[in-house]
C-alpha positions as CSV (number, residue, x, y, z in Angstrom):
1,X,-7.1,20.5,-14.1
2,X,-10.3,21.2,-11.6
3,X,-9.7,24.4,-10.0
4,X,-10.8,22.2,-6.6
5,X,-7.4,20.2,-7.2
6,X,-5.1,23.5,-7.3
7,X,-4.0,22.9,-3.2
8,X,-3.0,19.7,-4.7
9,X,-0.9,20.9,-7.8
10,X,2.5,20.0,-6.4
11,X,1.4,16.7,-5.7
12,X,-0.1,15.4,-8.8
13,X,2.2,17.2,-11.7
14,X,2.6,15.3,-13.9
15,X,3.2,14.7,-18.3
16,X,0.2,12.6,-18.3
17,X,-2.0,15.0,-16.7
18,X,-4.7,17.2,-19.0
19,X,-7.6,19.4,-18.5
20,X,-10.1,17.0,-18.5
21,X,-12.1,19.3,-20.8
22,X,-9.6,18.3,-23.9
23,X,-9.5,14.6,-22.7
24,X,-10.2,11.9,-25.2
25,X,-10.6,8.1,-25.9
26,X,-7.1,8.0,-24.4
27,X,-7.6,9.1,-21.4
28,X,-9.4,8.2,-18.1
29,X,-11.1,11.2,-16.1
30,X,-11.4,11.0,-12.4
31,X,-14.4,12.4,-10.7
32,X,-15.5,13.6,-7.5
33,X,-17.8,10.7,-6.5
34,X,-20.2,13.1,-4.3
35,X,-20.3,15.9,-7.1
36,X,-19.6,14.0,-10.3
37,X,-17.6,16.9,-10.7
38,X,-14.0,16.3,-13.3
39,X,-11.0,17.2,-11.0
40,X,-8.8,16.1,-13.3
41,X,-7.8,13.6,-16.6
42,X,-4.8,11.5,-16.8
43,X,-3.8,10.2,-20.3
44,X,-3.5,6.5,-20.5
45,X,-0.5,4.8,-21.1
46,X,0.4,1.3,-23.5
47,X,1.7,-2.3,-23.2
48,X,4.9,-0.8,-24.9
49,X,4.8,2.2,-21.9
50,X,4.4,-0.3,-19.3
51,X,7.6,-2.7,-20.7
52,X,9.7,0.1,-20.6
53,X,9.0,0.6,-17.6
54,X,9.7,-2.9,-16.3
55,X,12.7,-3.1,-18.1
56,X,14.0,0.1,-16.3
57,X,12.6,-1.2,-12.9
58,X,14.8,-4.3,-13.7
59,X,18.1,-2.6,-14.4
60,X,17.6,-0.1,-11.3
61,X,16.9,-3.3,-9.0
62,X,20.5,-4.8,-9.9
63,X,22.3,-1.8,-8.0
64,X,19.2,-1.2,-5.6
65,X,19.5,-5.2,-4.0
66,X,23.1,-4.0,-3.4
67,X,22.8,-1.5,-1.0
68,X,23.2,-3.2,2.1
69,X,19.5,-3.5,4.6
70,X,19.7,-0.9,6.7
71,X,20.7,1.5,4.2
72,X,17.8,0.7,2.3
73,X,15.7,1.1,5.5
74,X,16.9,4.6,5.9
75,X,15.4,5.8,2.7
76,X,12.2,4.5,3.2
77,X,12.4,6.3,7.1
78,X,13.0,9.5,4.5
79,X,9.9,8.5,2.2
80,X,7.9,7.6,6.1
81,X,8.5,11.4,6.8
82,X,7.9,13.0,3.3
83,X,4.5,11.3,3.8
84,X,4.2,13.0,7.1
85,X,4.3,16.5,5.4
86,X,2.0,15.4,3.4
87,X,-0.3,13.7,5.4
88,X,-3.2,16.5,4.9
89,X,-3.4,17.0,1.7
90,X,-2.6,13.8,0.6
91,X,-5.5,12.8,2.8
92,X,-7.8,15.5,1.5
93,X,-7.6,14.4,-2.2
94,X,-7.9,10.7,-1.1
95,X,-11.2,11.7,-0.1
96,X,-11.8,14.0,-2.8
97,X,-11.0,11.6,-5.6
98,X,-12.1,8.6,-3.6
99,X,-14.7,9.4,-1.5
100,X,-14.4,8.7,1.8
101,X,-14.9,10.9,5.0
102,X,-12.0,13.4,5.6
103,X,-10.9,11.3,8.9
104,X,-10.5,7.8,6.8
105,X,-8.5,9.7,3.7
106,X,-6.0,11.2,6.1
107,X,-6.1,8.0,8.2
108,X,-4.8,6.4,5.0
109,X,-2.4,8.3,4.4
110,X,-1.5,7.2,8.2
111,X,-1.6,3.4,7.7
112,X,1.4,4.5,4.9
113,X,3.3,6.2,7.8
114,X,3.1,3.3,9.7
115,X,4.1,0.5,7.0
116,X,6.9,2.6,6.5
117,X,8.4,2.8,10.3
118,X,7.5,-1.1,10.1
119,X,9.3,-1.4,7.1
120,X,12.7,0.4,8.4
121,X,12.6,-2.1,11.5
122,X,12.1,-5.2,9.1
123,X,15.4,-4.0,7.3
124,X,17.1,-4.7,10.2
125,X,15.2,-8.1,10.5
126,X,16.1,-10.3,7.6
127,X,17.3,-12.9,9.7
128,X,18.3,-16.3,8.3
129,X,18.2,-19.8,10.7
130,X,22.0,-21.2,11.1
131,X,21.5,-24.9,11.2
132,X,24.0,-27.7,12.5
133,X,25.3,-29.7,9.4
134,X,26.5,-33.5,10.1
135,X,29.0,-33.1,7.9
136,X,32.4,-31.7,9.4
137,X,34.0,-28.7,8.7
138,X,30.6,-27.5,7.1
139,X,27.9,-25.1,8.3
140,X,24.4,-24.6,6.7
141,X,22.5,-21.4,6.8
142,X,19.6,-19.7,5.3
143,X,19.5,-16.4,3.5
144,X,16.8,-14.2,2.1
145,X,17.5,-12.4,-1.1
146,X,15.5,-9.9,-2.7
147,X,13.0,-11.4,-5.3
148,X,13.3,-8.4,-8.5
149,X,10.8,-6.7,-9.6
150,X,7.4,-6.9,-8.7
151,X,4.1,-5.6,-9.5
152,X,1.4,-4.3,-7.6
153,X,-2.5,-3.7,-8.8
154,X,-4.8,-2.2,-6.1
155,X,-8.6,-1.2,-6.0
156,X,-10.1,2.2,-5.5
157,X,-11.2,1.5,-2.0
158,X,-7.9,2.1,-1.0
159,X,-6.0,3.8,-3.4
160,X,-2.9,4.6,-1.6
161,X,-2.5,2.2,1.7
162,X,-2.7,-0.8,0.3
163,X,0.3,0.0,-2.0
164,X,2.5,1.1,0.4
165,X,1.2,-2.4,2.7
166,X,3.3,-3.9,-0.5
167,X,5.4,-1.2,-1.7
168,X,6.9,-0.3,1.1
169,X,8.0,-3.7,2.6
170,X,8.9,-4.8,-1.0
171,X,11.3,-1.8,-1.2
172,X,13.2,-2.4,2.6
173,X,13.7,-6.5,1.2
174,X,15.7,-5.2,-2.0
175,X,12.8,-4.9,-4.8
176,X,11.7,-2.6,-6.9
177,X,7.9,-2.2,-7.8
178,X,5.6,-1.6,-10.8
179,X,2.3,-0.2,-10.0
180,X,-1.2,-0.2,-11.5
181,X,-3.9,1.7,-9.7
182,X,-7.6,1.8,-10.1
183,X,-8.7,3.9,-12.9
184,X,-10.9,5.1,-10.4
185,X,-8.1,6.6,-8.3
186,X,-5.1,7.9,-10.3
187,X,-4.7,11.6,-9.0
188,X,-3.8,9.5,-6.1
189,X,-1.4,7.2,-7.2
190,X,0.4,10.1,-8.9
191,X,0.5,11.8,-5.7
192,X,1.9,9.3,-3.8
193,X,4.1,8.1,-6.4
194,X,5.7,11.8,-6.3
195,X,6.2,12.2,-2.7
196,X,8.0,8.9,-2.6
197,X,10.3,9.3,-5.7
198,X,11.2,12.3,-4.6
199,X,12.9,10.6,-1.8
200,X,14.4,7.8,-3.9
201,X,15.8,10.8,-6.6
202,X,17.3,12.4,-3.7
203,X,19.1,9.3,-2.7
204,X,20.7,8.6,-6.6
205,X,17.6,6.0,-6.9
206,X,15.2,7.0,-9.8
207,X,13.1,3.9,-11.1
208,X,12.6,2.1,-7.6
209,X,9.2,2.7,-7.6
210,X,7.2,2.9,-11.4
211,X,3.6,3.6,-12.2
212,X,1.6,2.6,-14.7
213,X,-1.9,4.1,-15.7
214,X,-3.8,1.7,-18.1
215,X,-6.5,0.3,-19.8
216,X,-7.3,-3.1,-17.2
217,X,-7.1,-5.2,-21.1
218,X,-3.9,-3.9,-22.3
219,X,-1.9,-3.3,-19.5
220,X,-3.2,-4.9,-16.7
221,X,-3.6,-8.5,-18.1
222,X,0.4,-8.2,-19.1
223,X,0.7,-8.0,-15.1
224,X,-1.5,-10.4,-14.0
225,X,0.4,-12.5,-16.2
226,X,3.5,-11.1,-14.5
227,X,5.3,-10.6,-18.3
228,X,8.8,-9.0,-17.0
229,X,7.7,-9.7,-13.2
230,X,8.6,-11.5,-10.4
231,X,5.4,-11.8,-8.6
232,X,2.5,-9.8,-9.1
233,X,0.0,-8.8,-5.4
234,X,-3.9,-7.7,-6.1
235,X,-6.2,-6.3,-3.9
236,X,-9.2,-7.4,-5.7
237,X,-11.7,-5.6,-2.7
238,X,-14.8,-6.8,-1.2
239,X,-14.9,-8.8,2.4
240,X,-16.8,-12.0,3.7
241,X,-18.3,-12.9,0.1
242,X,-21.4,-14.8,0.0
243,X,-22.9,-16.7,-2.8
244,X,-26.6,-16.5,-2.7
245,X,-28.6,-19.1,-4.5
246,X,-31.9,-18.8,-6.5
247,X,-34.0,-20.2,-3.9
248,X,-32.4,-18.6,-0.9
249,X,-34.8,-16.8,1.9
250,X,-33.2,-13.0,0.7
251,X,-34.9,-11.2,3.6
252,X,-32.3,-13.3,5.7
253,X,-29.5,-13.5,3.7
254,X,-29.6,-10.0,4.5
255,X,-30.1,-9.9,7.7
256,X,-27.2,-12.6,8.3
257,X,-24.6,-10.1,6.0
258,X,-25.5,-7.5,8.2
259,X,-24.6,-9.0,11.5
260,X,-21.6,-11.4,10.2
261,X,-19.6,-8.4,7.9
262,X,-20.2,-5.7,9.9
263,X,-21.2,-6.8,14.0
């Protein structure tokens, strides 16, 4: 470990963690991306990792759907709060490991605040239309049940919001999550994987929420072809994509990029 990620050690213990000075083929090192400075290396984990992982995520989910809504809701109020104690540090290696200006890493950690209080209202919200049947002494009504186990692959842009966008609304509705962050990112991930699991531990609930760090081939192509999963989200990055052509004018292709993605 990096002696710049000490004020972080609480937040990203972990078994797969190493000193990225005895890290090998199987593991990933993250970097600072303004220093190219090693703050840390995380050893990667397998296709047999990842479906026990699954498999655990499915058993918890059959006692986790049970607990009625609002209880559910509650807990992830709990996890809204742990991130609130955490919101500067959490923010400060988001833009440590990540990159971005101090302001935007805590604002992050923010936008996962804020999913979360949406999240506890929703679980008071899963409203089903009661519709009027023709046949007598019958009634018709929707109902939303939770859909299992779903997993979750994010980019490094983001490496925390955009989880808890999914995570967090997935977990109020009565599912439990497997995650695969950027390889990029995965001080991150641990960190806020371990603020919300404490939570869930607390509450009786260990295996809500899994992580899984690795390689894109062998673990991340079992997701995207959702082996053991419900549905599978991606944030696969980027904004307004263009496809320029050979004979395009490039001097305005820019030009029109500039004032169309970012006016």
């Amino acid at each position: 470990m990096n002696v710049k990620t000490l004020p972080f050690a609480s937040l990203i213990e972990h078994p797969l963690l190493v000193d990225p000075a005895a890290a090998g083929d199987d593991c990933v090192v993250s970097t600072n991306p303004a220093t190219g400075e090693a703050l840390g290396a995380v050893r990667l984990q397998s296709r047999a990792d990842y479906e026990s992982l699954v498999e655990r995520a499915q058993l918890v989910q059959k006692s986790w759907r049970q607990l009625p809504a609002p209880k559910r809701g509650e807990i992830v109020r709990r996890i809204g709060n742990a991130f609130r104690e955490h919101e500067q540090e959490l923010g400060a290696l988001v833009t440590m490991e990540m990159g971005k200006i101090l302001p935007e890493g805590i604002g992050e950690v923010v936008e996962c605040i804020d999913i979360a209080d949406f999240s506890v209202g929703l679980s008071r919200q899963l409203y089903g239309l009661t519709m009027v049947s023709e046949r007598p002494q019958h009634r018709m009504y929707e109902q939303w049940h939770p859909i299992g186990t779903m997993g979750i692959i994010t980019a490094f842009n983001f490496p925390a919001a955009v989880w808890a966008w999914n995570a967090l609304v997935a977990l109020a509705c009565g599912d439990t999550v497997i995650w695969k962050p950027s390889l990029k990112a995965p001080l991150t991930a641990i960190a806020t994987h371990r603020i919300c699991n404490k939570v869930l531990e607390d509450n009786g609930f260990d295996g809500v929420f899994g992580l899984i760090i690795g390689d894109d081939a062998e673990v991340g192509e079992a997701i995207t072809r959702a082996s053991g999963l419900k549905r599978v989200t991606m944030e696969l990055g980027s904004n307004s994509p263009v496809i320029v052509l050979d004979d395009a004018d490039v001097a305005k292709v820019a030009q029109t990029l500039a004032v169309t993605g970012y006016a």
